[in-house]
C-alpha positions in Angstrom: 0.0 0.0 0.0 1.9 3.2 -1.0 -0.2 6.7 -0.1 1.6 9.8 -0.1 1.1 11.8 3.3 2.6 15.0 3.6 1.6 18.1 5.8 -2.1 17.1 6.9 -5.3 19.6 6.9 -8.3 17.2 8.5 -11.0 17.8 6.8 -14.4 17.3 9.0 -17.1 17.7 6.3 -20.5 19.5 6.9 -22.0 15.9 8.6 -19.5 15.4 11.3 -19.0 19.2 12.1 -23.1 19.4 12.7 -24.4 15.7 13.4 -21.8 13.0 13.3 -19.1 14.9 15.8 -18.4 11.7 17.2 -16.7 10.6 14.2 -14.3 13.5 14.0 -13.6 12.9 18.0 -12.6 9.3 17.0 -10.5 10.3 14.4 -8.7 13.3 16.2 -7.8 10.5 19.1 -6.5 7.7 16.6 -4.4 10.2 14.8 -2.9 11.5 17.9 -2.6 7.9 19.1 -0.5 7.2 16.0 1.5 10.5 16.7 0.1 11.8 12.9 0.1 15.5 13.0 -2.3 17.5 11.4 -4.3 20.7 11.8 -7.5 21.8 11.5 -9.2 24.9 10.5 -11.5 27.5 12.5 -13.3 28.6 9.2 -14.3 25.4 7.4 -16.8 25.9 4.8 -19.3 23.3 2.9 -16.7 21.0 0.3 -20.1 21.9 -2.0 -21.3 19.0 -3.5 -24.7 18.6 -2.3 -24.8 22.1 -4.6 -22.9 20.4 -7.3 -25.3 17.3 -7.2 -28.4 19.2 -7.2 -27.3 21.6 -10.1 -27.0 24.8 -8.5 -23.0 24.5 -10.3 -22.4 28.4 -9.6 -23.1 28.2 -6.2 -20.9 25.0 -6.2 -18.0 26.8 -7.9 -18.1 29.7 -6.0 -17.4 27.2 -2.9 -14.9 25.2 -4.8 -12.6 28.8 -5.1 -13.6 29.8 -1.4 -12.0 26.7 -0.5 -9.0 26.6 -2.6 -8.0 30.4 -1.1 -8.6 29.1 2.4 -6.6 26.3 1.7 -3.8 28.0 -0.5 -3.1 30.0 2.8 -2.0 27.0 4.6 1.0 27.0 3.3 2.9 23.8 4.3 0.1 21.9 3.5 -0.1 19.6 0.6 -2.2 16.8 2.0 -6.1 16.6 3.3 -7.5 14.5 4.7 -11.2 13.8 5.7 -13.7 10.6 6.9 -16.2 11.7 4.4 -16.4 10.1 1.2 -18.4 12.6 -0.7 -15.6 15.7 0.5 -12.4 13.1 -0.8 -14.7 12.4 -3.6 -15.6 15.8 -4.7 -12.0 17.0 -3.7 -10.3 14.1 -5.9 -12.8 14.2 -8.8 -14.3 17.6 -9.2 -11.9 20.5 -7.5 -9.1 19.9 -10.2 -11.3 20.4 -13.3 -12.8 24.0 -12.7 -9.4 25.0 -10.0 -6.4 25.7 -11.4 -3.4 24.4 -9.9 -5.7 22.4 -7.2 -3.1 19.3 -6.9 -3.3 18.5 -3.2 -3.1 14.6 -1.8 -6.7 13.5 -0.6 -6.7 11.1 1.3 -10.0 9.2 3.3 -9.3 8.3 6.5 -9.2 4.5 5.8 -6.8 4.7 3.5 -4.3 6.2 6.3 -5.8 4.0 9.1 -5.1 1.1 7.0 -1.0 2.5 6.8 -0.7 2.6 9.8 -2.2 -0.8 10.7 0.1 -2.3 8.1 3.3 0.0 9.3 2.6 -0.8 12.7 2.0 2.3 13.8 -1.2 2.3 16.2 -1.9 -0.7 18.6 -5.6 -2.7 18.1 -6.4 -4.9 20.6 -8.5 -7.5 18.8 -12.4 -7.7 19.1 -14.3 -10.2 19.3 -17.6 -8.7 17.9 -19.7 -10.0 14.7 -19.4 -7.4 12.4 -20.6 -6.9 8.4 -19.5 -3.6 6.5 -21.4 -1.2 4.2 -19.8 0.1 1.4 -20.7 4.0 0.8 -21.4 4.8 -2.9 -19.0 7.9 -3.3 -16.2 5.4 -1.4 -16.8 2.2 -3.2 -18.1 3.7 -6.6 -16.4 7.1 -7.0 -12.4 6.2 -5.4 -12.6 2.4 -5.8 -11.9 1.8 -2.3 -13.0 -1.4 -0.9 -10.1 -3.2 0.9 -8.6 -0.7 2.9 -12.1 -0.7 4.8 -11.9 -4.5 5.3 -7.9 -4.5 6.4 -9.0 -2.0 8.8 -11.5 -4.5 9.8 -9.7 -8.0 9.4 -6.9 -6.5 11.9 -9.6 -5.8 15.0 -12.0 -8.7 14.8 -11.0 -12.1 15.9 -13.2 -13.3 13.2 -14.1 -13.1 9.7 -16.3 -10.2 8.5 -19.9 -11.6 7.9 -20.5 -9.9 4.0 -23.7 -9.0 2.8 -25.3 -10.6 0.0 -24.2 -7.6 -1.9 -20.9 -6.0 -0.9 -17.8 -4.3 -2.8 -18.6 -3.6 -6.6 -22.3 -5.1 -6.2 -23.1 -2.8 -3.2 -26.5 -1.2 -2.6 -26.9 2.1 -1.9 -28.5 3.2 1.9 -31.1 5.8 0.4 -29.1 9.2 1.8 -26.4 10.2 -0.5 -26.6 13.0 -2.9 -29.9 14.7 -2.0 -32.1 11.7 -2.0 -32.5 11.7 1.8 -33.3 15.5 1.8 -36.0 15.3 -1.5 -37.3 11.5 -1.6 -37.5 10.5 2.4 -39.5 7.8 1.2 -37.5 6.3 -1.1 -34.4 7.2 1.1 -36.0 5.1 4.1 -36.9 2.1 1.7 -33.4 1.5 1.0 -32.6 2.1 4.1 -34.3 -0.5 5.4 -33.7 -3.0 2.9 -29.8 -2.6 3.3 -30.5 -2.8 7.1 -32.4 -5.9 6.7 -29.6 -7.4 4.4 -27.5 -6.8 7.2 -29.5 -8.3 9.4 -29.2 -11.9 7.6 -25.7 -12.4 8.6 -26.3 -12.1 12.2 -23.5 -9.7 12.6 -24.4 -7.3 15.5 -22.9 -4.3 14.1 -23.1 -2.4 11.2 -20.0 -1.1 10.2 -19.6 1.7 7.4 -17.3 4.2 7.1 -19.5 7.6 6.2 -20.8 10.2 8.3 -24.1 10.2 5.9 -24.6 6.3 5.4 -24.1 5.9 9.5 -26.7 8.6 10.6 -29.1 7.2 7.8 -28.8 3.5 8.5 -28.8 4.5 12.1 -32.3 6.2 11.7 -33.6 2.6 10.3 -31.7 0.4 11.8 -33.9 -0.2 15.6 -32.1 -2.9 17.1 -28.7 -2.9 15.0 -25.8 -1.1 16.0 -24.1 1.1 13.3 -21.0 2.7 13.8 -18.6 3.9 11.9 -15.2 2.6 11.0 -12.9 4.8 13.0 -15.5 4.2 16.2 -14.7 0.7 16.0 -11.0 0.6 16.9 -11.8 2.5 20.3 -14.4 0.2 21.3 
């Protein structure tokens, strides 16, 4: 596994800076567990793609350069880092064809975690918990990452993850990305439910994903299930 990681900017996202703060507390420790440094700015603003999705583009671009100033004024950095999909997604994809010279590393937090399980670098004591994973669309279908989650995962449990009929590339969707929870709740909650109920049939007892926006949404279906995310699993 060979990632670049330079100066680090964390990244929180608009869902763990509002709602899912927990994952960004469980981050912050693990990183400073592993002795990564990293900053982190007073003046975040929205990546923009729930703008860019829902075509108001100007709106959207006008973040995109908001960002890229606030960013271009930390100088040493070169890397960022987030545990939202849709901000490394956005970031990775989007950013470098309307921003000129908008060549930072991104990096999702599993990828690192997954470094510094292999390097050595932060202690897991193993779990013994059932667990099955949920791939999120913009990590699974827009940056093709599927192992690092399940590395992450295979190095705390004592057992094997329990996979859902449909995992990696044949993945369903949890009903909240892109807009869908906001404008089709129904819809949203159907699949929803039906990913929760997939889970269900392994018997694991936890949900694992590793998105602030799949968690809260599968957590708002889920009754008796647990869903966490990835990072909260290592300081169980």
């Amino acid at each position: 596994m060979r990632i670049m990681v330079g100066n680090i900017l964390l990244f929180h996202g608009c869902m763990n800076r509002f709602y899912t703060s927990r994952i960004s507390e469980a981050t912050e420790k693990i990183l400073t567990k592993a002795k990564v440094e990293y900053i982190n700015l007073d003046n975040e603003e929205c990546c923009g793609f729930i703008l860019y999705e829902n075509g108001q583009e100007k709106t959207a671009k006008g973040l995109m350069k908001k960002n890229q100033e606030i960013f271009s004024g930390l100088k040493e950095v070169d890397t960022i880092l987030t545990s939202c999909p849709t901000c490394a997604y956005i970031f990775k994809k989007h950013y470098p064809k309307y921003l000129k010279n908008f060549d930072y590393n991104i990096i999702h937090v599993t990828e690192l975690l997954a470094r510094l399980i292999e390097e050595k670098k932060i202690d897991i004591p193993k779990k013994n918990i059932s667990v099955t994973y949920h791939d999120p669309c913009h990590l699974l279908r827009g940056l093709q990452i599927t192992e690092e989650p399940r590395n992450i995962l295979n190095a705390v449990l004592e057992g094997n993850i329990m996979e859902m009929d449909h995992s990696r590339e044949a993945s369903k969707c949890c009903g909240a990305g892109s807009g869908v929870r906001l404008s089709f709740s129904r819809i949203a909650q159907t699949l929803a439910r039906d990913r929760i109920a997939e889970a269900k049939k392994t018997d694991a007892s936890v949900l694992v994903t590793s998105c602030p926006t799949c968690m809260l949404h599968l957590q708002e279906n889920a009754k008796i299930l647990k869903v966490i995310d990835i990072v909260e699993i290592i300081n169980l």
